[in-house]
C-alpha positions in Angstrom: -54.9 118.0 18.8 -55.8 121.7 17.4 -58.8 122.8 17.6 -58.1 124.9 13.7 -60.0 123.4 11.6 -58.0 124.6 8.6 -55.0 123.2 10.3 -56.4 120.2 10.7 -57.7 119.6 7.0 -54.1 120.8 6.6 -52.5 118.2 8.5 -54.5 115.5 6.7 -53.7 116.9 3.7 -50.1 116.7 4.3 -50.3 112.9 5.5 -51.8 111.8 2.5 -49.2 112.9 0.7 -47.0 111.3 2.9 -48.2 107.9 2.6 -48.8 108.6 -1.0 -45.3 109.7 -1.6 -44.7 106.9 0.3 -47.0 104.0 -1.1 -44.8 102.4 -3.2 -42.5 101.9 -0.4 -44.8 100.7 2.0 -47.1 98.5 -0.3 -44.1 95.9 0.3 -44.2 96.3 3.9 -47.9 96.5 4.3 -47.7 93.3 2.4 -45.3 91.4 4.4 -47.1 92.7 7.2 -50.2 91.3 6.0 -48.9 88.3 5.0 -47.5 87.7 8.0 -50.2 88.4 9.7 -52.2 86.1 7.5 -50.1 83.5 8.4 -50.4 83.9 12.2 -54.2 84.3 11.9 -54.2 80.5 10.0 -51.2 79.3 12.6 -53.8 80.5 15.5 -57.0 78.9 13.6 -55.2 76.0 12.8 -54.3 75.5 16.6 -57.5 76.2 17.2 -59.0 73.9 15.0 -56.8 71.0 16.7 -57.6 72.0 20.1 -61.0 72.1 19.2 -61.1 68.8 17.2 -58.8 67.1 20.1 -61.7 68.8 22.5 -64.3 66.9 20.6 -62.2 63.8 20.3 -61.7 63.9 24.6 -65.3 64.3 24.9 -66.6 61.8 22.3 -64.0 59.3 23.6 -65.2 60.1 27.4 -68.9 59.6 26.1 -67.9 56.0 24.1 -65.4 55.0 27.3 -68.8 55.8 29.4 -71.0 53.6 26.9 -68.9 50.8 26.7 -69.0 50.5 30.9 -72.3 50.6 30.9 -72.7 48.2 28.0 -70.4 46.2 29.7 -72.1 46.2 33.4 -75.1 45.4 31.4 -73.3 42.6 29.5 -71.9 41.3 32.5 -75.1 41.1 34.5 -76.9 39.7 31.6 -74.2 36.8 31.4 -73.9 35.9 34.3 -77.7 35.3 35.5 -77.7 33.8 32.1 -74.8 31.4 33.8 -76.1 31.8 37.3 -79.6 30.6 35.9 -78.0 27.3 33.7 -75.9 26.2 36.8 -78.3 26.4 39.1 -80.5 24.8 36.9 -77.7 21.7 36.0 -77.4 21.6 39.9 -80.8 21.1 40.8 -80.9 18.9 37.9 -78.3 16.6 39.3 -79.6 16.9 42.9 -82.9 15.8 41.3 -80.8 13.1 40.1 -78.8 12.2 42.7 -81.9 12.5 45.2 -83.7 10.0 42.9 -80.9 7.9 42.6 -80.4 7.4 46.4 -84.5 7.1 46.8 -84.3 4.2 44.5 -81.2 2.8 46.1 -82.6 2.8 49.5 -86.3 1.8 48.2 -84.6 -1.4 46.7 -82.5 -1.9 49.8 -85.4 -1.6 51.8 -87.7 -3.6 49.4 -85.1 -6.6 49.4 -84.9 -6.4 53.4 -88.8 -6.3 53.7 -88.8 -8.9 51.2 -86.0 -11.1 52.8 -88.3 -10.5 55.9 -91.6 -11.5 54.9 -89.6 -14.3 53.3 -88.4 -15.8 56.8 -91.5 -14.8 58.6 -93.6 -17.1 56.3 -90.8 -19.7 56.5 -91.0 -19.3 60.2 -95.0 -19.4 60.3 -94.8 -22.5 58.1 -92.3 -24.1 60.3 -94.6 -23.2 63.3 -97.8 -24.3 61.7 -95.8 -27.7 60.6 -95.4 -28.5 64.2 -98.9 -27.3 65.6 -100.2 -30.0 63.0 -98.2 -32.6 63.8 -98.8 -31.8 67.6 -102.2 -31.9 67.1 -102.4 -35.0 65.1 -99.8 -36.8 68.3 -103.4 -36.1 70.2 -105.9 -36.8 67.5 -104.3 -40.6 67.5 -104.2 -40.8 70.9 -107.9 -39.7 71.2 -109.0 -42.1 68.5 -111.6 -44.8 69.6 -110.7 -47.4 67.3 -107.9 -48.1 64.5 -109.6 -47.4 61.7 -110.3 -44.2 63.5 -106.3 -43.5 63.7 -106.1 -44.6 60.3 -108.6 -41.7 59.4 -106.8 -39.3 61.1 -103.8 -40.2 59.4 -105.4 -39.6 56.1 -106.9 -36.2 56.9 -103.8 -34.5 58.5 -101.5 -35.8 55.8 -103.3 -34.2 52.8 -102.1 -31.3 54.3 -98.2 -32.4 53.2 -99.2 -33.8 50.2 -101.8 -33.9 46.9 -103.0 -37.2 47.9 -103.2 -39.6 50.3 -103.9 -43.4 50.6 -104.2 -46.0 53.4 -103.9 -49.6 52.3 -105.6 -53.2 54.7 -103.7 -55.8 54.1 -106.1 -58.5 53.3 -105.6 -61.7 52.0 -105.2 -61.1 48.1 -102.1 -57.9 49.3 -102.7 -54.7 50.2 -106.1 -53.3 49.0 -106.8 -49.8 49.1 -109.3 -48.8 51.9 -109.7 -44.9 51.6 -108.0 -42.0 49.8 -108.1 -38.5 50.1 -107.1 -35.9 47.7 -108.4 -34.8 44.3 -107.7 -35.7 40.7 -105.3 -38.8 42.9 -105.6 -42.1 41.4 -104.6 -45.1 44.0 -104.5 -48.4 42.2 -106.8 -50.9 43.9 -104.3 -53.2 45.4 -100.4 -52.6 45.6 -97.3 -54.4 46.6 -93.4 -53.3 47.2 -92.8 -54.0 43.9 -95.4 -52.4 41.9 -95.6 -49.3 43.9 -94.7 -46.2 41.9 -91.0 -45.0 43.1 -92.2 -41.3 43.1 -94.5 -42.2 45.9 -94.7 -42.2 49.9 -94.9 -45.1 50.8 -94.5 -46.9 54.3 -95.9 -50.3 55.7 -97.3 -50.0 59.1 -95.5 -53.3 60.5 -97.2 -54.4 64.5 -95.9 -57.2 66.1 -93.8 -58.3 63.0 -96.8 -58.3 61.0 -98.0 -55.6 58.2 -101.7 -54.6 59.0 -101.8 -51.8 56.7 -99.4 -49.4 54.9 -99.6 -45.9 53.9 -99.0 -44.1 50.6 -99.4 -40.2 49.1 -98.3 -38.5 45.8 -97.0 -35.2 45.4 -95.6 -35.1 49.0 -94.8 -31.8 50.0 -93.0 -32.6 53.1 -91.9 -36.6 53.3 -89.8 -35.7 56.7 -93.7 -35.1 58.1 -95.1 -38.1 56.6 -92.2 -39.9 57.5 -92.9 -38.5 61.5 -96.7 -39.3 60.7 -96.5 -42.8 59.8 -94.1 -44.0 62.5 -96.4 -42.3 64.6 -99.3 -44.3 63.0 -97.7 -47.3 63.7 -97.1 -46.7 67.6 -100.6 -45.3 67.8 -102.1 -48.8 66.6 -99.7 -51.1 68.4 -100.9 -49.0 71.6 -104.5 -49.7 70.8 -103.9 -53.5 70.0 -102.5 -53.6 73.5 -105.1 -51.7 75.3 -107.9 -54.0 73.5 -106.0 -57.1 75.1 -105.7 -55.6 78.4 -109.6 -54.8 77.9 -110.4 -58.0 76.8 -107.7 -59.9 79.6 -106.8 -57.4 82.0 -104.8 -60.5 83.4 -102.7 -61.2 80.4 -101.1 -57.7 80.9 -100.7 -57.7 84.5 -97.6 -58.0 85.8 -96.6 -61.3 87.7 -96.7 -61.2 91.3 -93.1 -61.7 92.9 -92.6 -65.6 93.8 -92.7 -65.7 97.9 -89.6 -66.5 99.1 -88.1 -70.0 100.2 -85.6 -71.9 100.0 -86.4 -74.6 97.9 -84.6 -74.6 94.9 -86.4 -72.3 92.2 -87.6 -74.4 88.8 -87.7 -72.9 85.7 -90.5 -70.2 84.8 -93.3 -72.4 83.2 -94.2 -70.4 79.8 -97.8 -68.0 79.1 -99.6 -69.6 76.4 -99.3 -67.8 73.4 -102.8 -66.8 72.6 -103.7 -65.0 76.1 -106.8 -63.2 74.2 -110.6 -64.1 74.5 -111.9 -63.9 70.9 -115.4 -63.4 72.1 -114.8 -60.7 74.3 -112.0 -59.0 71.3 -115.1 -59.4 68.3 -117.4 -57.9 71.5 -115.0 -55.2 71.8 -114.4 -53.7 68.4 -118.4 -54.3 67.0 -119.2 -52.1 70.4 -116.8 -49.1 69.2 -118.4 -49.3 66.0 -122.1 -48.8 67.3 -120.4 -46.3 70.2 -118.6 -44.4 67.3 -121.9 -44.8 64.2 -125.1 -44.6 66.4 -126.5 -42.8 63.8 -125.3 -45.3 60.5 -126.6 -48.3 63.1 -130.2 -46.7 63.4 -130.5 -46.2 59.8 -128.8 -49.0 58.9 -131.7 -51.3 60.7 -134.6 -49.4 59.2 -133.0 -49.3 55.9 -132.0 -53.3 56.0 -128.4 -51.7 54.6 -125.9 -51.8 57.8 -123.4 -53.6 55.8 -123.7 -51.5 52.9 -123.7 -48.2 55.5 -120.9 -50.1 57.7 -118.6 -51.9 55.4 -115.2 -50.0 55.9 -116.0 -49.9 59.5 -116.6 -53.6 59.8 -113.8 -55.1 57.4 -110.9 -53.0 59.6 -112.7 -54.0 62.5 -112.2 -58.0 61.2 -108.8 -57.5 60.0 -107.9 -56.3 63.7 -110.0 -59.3 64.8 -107.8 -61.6 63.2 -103.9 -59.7 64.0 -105.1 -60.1 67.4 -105.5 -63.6 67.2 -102.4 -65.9 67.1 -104.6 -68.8 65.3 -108.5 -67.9 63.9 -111.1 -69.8 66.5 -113.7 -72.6 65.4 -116.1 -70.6 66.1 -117.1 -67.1 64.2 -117.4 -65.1 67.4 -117.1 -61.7 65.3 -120.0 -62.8 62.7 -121.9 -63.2 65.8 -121.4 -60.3 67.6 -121.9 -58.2 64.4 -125.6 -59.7 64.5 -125.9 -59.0 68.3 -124.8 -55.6 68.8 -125.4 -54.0 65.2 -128.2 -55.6 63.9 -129.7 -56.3 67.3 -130.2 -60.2 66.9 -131.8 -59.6 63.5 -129.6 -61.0 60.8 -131.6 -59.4 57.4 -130.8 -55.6 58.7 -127.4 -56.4 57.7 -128.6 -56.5 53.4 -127.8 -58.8 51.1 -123.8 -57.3 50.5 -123.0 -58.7 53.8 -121.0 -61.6 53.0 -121.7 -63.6 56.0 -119.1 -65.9 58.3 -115.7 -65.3 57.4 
């Protein structure tokens, strides 16, 4: 560059003329120049532009991506504790279920068997006490002191297998009804085979071929321990009849003494008489067991004047026995005596005026 200044203002000066000489020709240059270059300024902000919109788009998409993971995760883990939570809860409700189900199952089970149990034990109780009762009335008879006091036995031990029970002397107008036990259980006064009612117990006690009494009871729990009663009954009082006559003929009982041996020829046995029993000493027997058996009746029976009255049960058995025992009735009232003798004590008003007198 020079360091004129004229010469420089000169050189300007000549340039501009230049380009002015030479505008018109390079107006249409500059302006394809500039239009070009217009046109890569808006291709390279156009580019830009995209890039920088497809920039944005990346990021924004990277940020939503990013979002919908976590909204996701946290959808997820929301769902399933929300499932997690119900099926635990439908499992515990069906073990619940189940455990109750099985608890009841086994509780029935177990119910039934203790049930089933108690059920056999009380059956086996029952069986037990049915046969300590029946042992201990076996004893009872054979501890008795007089029939009437086996018949009373009978009567207590068999209201246990029944509502009511009866025991029936046969006298001579039938069977008339001696003593009952039992409430609300109406005996009829006298009976026969044919009038009793079919619903009841009823057994004859038969000794020797002859009825002395019979038995009856209604609403019989057990007939197959009346039935063991009454034949016990009956061998009870058949014993007693033949310990009285060994009592009262100790001989009649006794056995025979072997024949001494010879040889003659042996005759025909020569019969026992019938009737081997002494009435006196029978009517003494049976009036004693009353005194022995009612010392207390007696004694207020003679201040009183009532004895009968106190006695009567007592006395009529005894006097039915009186007369079984006898094959034919004597001439002479030995039993009205000895009741005078041994109850009254020789004084014939203590007896009252119900006492009927000589049969």
């Amino acid at each position: 560059m020079s360091d004129n200044p004229s010469q420089s203002n000169g050189s300007r000066l000549s340039l501009e003329r230049l380009i002015e000489a030479a505008r018109p020709g390079l107006g249409g240059e500059l302006a394809k120049m500039l239009e070009e270059h217009r046109g890569m300024i808006e291709a390279e902000a156009t580019v830009r532009l995209k890039r920088a919109v497809l920039d944005k788009e990346a990021e924004l998409r990277q940020q939503s991506e990013a979002d919908q993971v976590r909204v996701t995760a946290e959808t997820t883990s929301r769902v399933t504790s929300e499932v997690t939570a119900s099926l635990e809860a439908q499992f515990k409700e069906k073990l619940d279920g189940e455990i109750r189900r099985l608890t009841a199952e086994h509780t029935d089970k177990a119910d039934q068997a203790t049930a089933q149990w108690k059920q056999e034990r009380s059956s086996l109780v029952g069986e037990a006490n049915r046969w300590r009762v029946l042992s201990d009335y076996q004893h009872k008879l054979g501890d008795a002191s007089s029939q009437l006091e086996i018949l009373r036995r009978f009567l207590r031990t068999a209201i246990k297998f029944a509502d009511g029970t009866a025991v029936y002397l046969n006298k001579e107008d039938g069977l008339a009804l001696w003593k009952s036990e039992g409430e609300g259980a109406a005996f009829p006064k006298v009976v026969s085979t044919e009038t009793i009612d079919p619903d009841w117990f009823f057994s004859k006690v038969v000794v020797r071929g002859k009825t002395i009494a019979a038995v009856a009871a209604t609403g019989v729990a057990d007939t197959d321990a009346l039935t063991l009663m009454s034949d016990a009954l009956k061998r009870a009082i058949e014993n007693f009849g033949l310990r009285l006559r060994y009592l009262a003929n100790p001989e009649a009982l006794a056995p025979a003494p072997a024949p001494a041996p010879t040889d003659a020829p042996v005759s025909a046995p020569v019969p026992a008489p019938v009737d081997q029993v002494d009435p006196r000493q029978l009517a003494r027997k049976l009036i004693s067991e009353i005194k022995l058996s009612h010392e207390k009746q007696v004694l207020e029976g003679r201040v009183n004047s009532d004895l009968y009255k106190r006695l009567e049960t007592e006395i009529e058995g005894a006097r039915a026995e009186y007369r079984h025992q006898l094959t034919a009735p004597p001439e002479q009232d030995f039993f009205h005596e000895e009741i005078i003798k041994i109850l009254a004590d020789n004084v014939l008003s203590r007896l009252g005026s119900d006492y009927p007198g000589p049969a």
